[in-house]
KOLDO-759657 format. One line per 2 residues: their letters; for each residue x, y, z of N, C-alpha, C, O. Coordinates in steps of 0.1 Angstrom, whole numbers, plus 5000, padded with zeros to 4 digits. Each point is the difference from the previous one (the first is absolute). Layout:
# residues N
A	X/Y/Z/X/Y/Z/X/Y/Z/X/Y/Z ~ ...
This chain:
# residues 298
XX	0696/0405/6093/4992/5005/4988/4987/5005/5005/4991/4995/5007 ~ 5009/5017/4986/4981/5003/5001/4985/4994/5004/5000/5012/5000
XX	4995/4986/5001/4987/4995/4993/4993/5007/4989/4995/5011/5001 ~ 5005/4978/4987/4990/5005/4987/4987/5004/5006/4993/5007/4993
XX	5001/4991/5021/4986/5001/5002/5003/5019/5002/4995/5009/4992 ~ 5014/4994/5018/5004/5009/5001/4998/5009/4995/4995/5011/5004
XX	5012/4986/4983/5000/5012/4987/4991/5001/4994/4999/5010/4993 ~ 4991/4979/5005/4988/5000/4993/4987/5013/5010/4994/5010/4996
XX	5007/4984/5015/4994/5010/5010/5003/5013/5001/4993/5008/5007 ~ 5020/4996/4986/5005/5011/5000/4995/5009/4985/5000/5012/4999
XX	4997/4981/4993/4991/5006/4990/4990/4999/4998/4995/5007/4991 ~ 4996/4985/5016/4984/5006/5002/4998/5005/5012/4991/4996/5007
XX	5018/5014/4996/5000/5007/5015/4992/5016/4991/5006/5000/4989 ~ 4986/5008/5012/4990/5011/4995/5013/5011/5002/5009/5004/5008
XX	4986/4998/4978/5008/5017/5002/4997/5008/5007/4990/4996/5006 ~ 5014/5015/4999/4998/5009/5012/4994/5009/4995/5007/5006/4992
XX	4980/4999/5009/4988/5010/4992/5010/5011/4997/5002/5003/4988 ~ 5003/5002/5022/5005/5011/4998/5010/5001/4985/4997/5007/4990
XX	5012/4987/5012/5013/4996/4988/4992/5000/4987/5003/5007/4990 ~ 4983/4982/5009/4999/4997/4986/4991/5016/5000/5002/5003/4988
XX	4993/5005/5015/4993/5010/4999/5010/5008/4993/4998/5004/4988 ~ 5010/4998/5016/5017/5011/4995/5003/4997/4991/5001/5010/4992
XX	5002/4973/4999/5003/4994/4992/4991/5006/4990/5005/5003/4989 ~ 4980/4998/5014/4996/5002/4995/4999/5017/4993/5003/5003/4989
XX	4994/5004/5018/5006/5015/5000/5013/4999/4990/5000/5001/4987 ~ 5010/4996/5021/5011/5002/4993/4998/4993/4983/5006/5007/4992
XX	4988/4983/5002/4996/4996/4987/4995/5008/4996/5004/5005/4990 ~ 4980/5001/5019/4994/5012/4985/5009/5010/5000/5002/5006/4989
XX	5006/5000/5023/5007/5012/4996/5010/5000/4991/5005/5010/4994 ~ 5000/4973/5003/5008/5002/4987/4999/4998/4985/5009/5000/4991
XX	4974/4996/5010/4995/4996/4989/4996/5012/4997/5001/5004/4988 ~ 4995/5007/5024/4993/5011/4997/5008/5017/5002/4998/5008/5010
XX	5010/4993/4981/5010/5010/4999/4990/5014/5007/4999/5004/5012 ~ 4999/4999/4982/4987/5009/4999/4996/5001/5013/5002/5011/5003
XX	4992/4982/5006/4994/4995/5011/5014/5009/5011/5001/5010/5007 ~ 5009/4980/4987/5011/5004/5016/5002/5017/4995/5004/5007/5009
XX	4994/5000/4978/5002/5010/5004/4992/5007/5005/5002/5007/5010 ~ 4992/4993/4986/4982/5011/5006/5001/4997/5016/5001/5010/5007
XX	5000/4978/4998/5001/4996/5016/5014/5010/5006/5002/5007/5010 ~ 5006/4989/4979/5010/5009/5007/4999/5014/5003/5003/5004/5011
XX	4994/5006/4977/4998/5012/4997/4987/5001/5014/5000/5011/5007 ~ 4990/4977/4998/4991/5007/5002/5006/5001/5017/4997/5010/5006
XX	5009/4981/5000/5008/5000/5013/5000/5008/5003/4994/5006/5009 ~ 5019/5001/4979/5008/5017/5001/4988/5008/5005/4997/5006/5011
XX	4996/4994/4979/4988/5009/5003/4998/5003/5012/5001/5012/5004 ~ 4995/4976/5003/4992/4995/5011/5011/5001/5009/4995/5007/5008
XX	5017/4991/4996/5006/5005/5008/5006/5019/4999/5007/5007/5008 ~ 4988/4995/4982/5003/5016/5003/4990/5002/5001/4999/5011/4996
XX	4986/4985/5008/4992/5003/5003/4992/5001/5011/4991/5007/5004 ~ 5021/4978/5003/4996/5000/5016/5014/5007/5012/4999/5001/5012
XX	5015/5002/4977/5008/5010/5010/5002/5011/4990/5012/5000/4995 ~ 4981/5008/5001/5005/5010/4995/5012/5012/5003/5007/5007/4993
XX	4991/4993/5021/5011/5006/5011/5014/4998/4994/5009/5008/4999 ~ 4992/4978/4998/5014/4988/5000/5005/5010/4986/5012/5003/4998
XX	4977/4999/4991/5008/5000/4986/5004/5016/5000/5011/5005/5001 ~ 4980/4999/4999/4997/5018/4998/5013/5009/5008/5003/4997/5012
XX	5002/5011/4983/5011/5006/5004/4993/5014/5009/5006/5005/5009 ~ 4981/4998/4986/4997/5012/5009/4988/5002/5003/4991/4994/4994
XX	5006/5014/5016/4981/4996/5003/4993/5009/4990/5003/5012/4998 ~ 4987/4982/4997/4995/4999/4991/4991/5020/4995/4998/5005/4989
XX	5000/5001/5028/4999/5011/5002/5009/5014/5001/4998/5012/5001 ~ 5012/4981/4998/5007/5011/5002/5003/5010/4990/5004/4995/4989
XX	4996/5015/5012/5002/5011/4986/5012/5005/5003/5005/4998/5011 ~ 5001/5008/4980/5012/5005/4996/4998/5014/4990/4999/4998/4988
XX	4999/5016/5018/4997/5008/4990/5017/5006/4992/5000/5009/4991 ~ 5009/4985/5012/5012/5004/4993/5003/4991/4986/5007/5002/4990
XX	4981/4987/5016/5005/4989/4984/4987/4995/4993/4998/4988/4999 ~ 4995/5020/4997/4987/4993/4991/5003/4995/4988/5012/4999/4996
XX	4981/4999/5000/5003/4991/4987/5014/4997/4997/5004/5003/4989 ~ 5005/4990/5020/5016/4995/4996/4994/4987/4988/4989/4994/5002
XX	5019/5005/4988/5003/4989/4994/5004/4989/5009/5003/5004/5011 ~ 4997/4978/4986/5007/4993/5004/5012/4997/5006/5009/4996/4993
XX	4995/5005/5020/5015/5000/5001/5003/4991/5013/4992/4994/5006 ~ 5027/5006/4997/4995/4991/5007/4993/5002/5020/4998/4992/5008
XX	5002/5026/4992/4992/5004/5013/4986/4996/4995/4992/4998/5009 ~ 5003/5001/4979/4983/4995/4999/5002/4994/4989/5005/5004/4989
XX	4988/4983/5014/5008/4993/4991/4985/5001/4987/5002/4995/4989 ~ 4985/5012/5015/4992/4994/4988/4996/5019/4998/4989/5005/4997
XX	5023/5001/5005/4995/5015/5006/4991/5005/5009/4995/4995/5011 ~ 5004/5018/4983/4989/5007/5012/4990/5001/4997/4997/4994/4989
XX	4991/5014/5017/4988/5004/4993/4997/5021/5004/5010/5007/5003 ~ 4979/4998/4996/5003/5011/4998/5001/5005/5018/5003/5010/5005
XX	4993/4978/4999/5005/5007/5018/5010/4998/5007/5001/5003/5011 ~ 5010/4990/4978/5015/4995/5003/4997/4988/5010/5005/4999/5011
XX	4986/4993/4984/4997/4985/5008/5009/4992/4991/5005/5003/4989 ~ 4997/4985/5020/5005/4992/4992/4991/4991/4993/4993/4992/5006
XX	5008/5008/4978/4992/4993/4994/5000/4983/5006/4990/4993/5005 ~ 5024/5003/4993/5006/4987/5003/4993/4994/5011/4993/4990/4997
XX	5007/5014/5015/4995/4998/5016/4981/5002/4995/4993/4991/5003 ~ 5001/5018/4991/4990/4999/4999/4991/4989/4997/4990/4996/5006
XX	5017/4998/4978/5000/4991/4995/4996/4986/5004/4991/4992/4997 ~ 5024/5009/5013/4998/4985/5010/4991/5007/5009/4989/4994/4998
XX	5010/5015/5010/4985/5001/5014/4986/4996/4987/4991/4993/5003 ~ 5010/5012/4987/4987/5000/4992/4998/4988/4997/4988/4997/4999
XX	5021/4994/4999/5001/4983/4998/4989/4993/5014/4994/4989/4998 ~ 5007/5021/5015/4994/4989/5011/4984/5004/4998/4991/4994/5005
XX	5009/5019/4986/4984/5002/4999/4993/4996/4993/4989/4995/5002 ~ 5018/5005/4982/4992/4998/4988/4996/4982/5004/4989/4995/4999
XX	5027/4996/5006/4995/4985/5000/4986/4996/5011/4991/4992/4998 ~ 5011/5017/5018/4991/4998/5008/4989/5006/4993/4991/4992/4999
XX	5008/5018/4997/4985/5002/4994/4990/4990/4989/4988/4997/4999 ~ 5026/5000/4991/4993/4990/4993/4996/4987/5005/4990/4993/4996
XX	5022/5003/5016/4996/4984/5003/4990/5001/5010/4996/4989/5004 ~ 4999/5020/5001/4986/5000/5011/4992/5001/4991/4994/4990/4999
XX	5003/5020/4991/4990/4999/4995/4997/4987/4988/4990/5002/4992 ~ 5015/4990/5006/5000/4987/4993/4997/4994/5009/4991/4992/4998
XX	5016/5009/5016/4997/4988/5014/4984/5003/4999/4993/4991/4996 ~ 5001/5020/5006/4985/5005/5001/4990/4995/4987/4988/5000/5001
XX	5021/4996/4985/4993/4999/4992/4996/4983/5002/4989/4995/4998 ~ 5021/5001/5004/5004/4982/4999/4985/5001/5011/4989/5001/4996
XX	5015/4999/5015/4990/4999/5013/4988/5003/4995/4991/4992/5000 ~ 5007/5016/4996/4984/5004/4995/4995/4991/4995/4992/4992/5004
XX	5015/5012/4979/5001/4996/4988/4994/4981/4998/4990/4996/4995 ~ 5022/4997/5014/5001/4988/5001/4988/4994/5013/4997/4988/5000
XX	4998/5018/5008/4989/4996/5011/4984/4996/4989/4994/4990/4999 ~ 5004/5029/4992/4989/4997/4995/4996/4997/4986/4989/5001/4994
XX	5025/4994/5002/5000/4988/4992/5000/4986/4999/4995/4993/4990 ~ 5011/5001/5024/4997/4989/5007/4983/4997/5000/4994/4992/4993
XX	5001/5015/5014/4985/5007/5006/4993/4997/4987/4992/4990/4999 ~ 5010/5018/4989/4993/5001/4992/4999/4987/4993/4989/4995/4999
XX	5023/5000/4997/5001/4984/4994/4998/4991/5005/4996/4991/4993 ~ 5005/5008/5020/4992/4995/5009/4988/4989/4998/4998/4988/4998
XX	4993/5030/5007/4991/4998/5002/4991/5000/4990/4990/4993/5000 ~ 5014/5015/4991/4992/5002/4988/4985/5006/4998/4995/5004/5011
XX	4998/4997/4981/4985/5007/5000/4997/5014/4998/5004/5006/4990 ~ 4989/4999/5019/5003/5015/5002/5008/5007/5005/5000/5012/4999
XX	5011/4980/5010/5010/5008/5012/5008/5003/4982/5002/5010/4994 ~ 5001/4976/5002/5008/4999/4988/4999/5013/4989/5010/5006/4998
XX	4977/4997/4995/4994/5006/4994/5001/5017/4999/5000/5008/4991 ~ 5001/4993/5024/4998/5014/5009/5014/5004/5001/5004/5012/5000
XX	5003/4978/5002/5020/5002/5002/5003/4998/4986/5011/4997/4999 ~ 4985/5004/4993/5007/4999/4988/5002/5008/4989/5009/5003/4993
XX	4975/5003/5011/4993/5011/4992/5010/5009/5005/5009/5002/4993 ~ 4991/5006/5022/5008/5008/5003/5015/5003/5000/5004/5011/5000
XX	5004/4975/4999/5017/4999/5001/5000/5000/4979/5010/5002/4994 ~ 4975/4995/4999/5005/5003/4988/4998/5015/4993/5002/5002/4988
XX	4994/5006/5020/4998/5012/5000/5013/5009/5007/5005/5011/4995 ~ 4999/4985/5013/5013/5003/5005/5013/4996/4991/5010/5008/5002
XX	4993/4982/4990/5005/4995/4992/5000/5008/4988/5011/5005/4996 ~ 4977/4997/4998/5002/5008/4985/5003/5013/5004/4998/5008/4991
XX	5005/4996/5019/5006/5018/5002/5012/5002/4996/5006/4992/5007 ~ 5003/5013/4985/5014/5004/5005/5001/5000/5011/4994/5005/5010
XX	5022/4986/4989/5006/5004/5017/5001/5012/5007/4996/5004/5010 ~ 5012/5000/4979/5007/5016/5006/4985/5010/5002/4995/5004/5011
XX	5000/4998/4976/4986/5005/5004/4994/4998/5014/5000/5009/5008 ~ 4996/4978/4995/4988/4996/5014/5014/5002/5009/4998/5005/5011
XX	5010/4994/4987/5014/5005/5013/4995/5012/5002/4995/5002/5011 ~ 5006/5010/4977/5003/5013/5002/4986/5006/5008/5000/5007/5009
XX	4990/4989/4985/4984/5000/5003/4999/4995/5015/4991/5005/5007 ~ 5015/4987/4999/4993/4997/5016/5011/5006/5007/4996/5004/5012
XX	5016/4999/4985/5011/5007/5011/4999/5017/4992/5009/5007/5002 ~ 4984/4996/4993/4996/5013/4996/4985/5002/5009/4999/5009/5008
XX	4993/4984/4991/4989/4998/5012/5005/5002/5015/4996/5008/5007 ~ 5013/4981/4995/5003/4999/5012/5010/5011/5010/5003/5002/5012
XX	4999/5001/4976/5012/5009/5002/5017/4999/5000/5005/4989/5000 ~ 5002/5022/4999/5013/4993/4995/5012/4989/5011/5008/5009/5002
XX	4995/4983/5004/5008/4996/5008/5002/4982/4997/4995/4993/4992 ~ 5016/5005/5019/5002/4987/4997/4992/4987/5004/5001/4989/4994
XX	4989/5013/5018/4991/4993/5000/4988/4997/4989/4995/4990/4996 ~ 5001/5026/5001/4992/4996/4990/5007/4992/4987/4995/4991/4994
XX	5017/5016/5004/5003/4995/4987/5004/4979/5001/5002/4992/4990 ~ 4998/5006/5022/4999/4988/4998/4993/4994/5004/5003/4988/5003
XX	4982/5016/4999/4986/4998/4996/4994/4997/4989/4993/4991/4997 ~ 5013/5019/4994/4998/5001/4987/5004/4991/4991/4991/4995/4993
XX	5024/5000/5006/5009/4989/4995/4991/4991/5004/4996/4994/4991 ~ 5000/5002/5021/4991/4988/5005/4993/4995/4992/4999/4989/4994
XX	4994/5024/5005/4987/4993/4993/5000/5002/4987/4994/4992/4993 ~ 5012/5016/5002/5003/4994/4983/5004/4986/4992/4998/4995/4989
XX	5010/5001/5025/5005/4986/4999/4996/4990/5008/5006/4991/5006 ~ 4982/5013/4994/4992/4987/5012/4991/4996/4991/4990/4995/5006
XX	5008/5004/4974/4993/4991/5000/5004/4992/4990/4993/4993/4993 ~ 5025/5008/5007/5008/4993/4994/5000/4987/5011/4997/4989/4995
XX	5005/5012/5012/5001/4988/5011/4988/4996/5005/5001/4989/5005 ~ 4988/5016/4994/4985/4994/4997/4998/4992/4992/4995/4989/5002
XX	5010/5016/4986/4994/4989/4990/5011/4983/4994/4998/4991/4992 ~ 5014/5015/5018/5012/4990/5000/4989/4988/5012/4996/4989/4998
XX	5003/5019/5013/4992/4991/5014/4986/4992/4993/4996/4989/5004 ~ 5000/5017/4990/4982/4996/4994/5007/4992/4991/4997/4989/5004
XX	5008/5009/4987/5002/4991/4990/5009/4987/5007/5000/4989/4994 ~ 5008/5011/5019/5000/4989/5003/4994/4995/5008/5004/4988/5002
XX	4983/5017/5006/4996/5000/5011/4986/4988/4989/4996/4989/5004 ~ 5000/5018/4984/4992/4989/4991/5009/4990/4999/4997/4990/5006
XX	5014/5010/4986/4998/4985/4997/5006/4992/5013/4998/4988/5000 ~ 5007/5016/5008/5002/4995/5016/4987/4988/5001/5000/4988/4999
XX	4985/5027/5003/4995/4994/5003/4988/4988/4993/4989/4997/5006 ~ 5014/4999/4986/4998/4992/4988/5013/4987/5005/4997/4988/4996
XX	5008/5012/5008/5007/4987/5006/4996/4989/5008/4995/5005/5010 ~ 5006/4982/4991/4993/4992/5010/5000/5002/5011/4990/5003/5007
XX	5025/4998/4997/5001/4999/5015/4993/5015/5009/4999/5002/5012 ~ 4999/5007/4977/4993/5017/5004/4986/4995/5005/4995/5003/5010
XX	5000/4988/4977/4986/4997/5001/4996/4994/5012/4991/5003/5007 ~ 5023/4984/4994/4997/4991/5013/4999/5008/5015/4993/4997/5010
XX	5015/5014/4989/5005/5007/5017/4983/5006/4998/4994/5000/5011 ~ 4999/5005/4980/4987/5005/4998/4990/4991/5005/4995/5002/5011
XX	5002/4988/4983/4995/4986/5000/5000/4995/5018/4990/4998/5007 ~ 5022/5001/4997/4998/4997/5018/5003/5010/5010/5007/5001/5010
XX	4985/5008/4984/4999/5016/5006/5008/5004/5005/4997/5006/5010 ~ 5013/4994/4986/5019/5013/5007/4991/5016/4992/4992/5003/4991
XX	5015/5002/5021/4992/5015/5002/5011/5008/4985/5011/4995/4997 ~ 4983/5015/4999/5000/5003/4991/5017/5009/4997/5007/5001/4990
XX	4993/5003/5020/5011/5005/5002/5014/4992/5002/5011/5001/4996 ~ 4984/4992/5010/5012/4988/5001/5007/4993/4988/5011/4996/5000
XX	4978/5003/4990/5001/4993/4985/5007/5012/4993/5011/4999/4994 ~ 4984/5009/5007/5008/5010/4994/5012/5006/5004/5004/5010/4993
XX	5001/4986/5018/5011/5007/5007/5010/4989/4998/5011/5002/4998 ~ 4984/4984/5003/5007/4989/4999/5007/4988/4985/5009/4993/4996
XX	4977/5013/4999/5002/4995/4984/4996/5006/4991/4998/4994/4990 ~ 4999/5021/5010/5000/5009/4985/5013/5004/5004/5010/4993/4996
XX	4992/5020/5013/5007/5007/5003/5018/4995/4992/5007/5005/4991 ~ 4995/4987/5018/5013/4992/5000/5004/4996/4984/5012/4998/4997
XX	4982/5001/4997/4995/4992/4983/4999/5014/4988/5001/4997/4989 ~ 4997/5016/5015/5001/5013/4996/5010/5008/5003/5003/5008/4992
XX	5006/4990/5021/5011/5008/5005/5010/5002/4988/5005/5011/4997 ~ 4996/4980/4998/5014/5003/4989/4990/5009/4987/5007/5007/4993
XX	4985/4993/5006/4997/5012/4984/4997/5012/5015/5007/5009/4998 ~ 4988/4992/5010/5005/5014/5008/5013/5004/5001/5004/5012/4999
XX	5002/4979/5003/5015/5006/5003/5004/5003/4988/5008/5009/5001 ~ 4991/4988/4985/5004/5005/4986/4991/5011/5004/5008/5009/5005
XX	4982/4994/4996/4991/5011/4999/5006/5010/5005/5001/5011/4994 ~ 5003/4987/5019/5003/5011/5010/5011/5006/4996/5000/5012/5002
XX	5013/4983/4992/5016/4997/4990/4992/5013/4989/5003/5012/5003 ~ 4989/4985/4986/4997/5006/4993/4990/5014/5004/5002/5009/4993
XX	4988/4993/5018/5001/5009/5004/5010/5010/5003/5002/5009/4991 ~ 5005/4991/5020/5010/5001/5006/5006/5012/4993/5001/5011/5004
XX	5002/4984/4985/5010/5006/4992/4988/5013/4990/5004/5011/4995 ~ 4984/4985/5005/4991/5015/4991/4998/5005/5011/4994/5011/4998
XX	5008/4986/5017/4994/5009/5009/5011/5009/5009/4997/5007/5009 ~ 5018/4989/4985/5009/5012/4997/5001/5008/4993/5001/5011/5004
XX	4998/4987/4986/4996/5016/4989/4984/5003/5001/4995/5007/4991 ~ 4998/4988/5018/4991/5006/5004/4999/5010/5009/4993/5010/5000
XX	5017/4984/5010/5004/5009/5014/5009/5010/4993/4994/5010/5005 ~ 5014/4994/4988/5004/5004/4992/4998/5013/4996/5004/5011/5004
XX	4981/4983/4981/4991/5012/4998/4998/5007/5011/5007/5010/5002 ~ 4983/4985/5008/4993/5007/5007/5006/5010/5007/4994/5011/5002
XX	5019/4987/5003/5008/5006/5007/5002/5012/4992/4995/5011/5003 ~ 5014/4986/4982/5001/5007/4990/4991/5009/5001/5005/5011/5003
XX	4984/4990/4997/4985/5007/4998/4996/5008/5016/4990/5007/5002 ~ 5018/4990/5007/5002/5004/5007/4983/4995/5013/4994/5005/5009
XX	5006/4986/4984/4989/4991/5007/4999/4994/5013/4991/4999/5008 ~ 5028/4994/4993/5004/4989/5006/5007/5008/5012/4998/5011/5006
XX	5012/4980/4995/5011/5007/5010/5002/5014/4997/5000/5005/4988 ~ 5002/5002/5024/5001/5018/4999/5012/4999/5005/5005/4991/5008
XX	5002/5023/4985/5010/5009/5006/5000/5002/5014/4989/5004/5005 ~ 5023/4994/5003/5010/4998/4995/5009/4988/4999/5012/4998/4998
XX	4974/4990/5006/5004/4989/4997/5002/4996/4987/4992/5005/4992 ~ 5022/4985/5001/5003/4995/4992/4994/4989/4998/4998/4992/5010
XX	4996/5007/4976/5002/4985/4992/4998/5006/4986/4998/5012/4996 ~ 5002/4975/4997/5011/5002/4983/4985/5009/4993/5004/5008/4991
XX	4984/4992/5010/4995/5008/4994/5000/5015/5008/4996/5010/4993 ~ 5006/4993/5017/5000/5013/5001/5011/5005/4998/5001/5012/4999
XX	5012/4980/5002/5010/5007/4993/5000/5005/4989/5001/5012/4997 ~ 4996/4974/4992/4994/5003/4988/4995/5016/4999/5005/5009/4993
XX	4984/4992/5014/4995/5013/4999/5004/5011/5005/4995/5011/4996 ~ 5015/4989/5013/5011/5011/5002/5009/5003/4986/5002/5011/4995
XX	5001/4975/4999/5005/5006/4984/4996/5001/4997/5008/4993/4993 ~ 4983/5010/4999/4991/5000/4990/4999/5013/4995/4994/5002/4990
XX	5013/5011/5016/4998/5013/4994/5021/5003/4994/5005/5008/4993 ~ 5000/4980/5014/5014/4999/4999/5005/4992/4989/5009/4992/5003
XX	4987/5007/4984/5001/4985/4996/5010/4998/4993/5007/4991/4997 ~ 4994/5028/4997/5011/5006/4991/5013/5005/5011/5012/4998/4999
XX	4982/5006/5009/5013/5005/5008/5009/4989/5013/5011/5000/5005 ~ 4977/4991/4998/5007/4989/5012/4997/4992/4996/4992/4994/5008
XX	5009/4998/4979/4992/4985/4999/5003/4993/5009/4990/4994/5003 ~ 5023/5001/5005/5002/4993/5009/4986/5001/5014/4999/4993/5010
XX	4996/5014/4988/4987/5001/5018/4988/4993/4988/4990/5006/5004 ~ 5008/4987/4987/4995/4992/4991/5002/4987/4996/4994/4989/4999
XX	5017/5015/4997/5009/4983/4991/4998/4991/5014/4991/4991/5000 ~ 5016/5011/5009/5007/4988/5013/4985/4994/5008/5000/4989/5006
XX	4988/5019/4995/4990/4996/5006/4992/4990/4994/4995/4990/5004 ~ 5007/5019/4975/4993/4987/4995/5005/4990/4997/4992/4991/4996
XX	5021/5006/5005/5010/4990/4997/4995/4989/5011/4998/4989/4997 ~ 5001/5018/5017/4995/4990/5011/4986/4994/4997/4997/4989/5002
XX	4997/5020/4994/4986/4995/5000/4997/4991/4988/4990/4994/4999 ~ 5022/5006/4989/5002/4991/4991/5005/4982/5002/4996/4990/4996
XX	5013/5014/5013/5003/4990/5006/4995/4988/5010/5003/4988/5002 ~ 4989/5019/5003/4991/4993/5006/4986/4994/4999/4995/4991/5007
XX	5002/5018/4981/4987/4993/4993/5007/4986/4992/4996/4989/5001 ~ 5017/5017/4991/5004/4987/4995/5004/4990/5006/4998/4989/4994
XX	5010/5012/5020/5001/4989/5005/4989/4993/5008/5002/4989/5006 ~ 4987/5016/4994/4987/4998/5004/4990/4992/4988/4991/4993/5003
XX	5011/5008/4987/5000/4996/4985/5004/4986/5003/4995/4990/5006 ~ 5018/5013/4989/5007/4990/5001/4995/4984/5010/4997/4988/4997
XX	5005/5016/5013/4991/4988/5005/4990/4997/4999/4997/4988/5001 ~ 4992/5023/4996/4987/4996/5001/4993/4990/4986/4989/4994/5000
XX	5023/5009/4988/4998/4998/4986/5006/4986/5005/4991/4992/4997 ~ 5018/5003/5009/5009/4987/5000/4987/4991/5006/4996/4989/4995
XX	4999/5017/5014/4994/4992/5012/4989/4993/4993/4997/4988/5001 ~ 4994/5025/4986/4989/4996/4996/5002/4990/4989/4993/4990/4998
XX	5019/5015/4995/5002/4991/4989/5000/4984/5005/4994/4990/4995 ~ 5017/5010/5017/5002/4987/5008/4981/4994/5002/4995/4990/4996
XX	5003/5014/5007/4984/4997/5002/4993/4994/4995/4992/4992/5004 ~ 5012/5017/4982/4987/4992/4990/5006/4992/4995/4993/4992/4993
XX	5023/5006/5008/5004/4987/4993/4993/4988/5007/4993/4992/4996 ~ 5014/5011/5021/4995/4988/5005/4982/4994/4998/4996/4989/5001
XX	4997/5022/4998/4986/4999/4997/5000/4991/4985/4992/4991/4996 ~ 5016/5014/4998/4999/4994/4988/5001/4987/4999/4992/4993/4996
XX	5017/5005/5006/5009/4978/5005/4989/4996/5007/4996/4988/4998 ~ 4996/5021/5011/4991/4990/5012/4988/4999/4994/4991/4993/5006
């Protein structure tokens, strides 16, 4: 026979981090319908965005002057456009641009955004005063406006244009960083690392930072997704990515004189760029909502 000590020791043996973490996952994703699709939709995205090669049936340049404007079929499956490209193949090459342009320029906004917000809440006073005034001046502009205004300055291309996305959205994540960075530092143990002199940086790298990460990462979720139809416009507007590189706003703007005669080099671009804001939605609405419940119980 066994030993009862045995089996007793065999259930206060610790779960394996890993397992209850999944358990965990696996519960919100089925509490949270909504959640697993947006993650799903956003994968897709994201893996046609990092092998575009894999999906696209033809390179993205090639013209065809025998077949412009074909309707859908199944040699092109989202048709043509007026240089007998393939819309379809564009579409997906345009997928690795519109997502890399937007997710750098949000990576640039977060980094900024969230440094001189920390900084500001911080430290407070005049740094505070001086950063506030300015990121709330930057804030009351239209987006699209101060977009079109600094990559019209700077000139049209993809660098600038994701310059521009930056900083339109760097004082959305400012004022996410500054409002936890205060009441952070309003906490004992903030006061105490202050109190037996831990260098300033360290307090804040060690115990604001880490205690803020989750309203950035909602933040960044809900950027994310305005700073694709932002990449979008600009493109559109002919701001952003140039000819004869693809993404969904300069296709867009290849149709846009076609809308009666090829809606297809229209419909399939924005259908993508629909899709991806919503499944970008989608999570970022789940995550926040999840948030403030738990804020709410605590």
């Amino acid at each position: 026979m066994g030993s009862p000590h045995r089996t007793d020791e065999a259930r206060l043996e610790p779960t394996h981090p890993i397992r209850t973490r999944l358990r965990a996952v696996r519960r919100v994703l089925a509490e949270e319908p909504l959640l697993t699709i947006g993650i799903l939709i956003s994968f897709i995205m994201l893996l046609i965005a990092i092998f575009p090669e894999f999906f696209a049936t033809y390179d993205p340049r090639d013209t065809d002057a025998l077949a412009p404007l074909q309707g859908p079929s199944t040699a092109h499956w989202f048709g043509t456009d007026t240089l007998g490209r393939d819309v379809y193949s564009r579409v997906i090459h345009g997928t690795r641009t519109s997502i890399a342009v937007s997710g750098i320029s949000v990576g640039f906004a977060l980094l900024v955004g969230s440094t001189l917000g920390l900084i500001s809440g911080y430290f407070g006073g005049f740094v505070d005063q001086l950063l506030g005034r300015l990121m709330d001046v930057v804030f009351s502009l239209p987006a699209l406006l101060l977009a079109v205004a600094i990559a019209g300055v700077l000139g049209p291309s993809v660098r600038n244009a994701i310059i521009a996305i930056g900083v339109v959205y760097t004082p959305h994540f400012f004022r996410v960083a500054r409002s936890g960075a205060i009441t952070m530092s309003a906490r004992p143990f903030v006061m105490a690392s202050r109190l037996i002199g831990a260098r300033h940086r360290r307090i804040v790298i060690r115990h604001i930072l880490p205690n803020v990460s989750a309203l950035l990462m909602v933040q960044t979720t809900v950027s994310f997704a305005y700073a694709i139809l932002l990449e979008a416009s600009l493109s559109f507007l002919g701001l952003g990515v140039q000819p004869p590189n693809p993404s969904w706003g300069s296709i867009l703007n290849e149709g846009r004189p076609f809308l009666q005669l090829a809606g297809w080099m229209s419909i399939f671009p924005g259908l993508m760029i629909l899709l991806s804001v919503l499944s970008v939605n989608l999570v970022g609405d789940t995550l926040r909502d999840r948030w403030d419940t738990s804020q709410g119980s605590g």
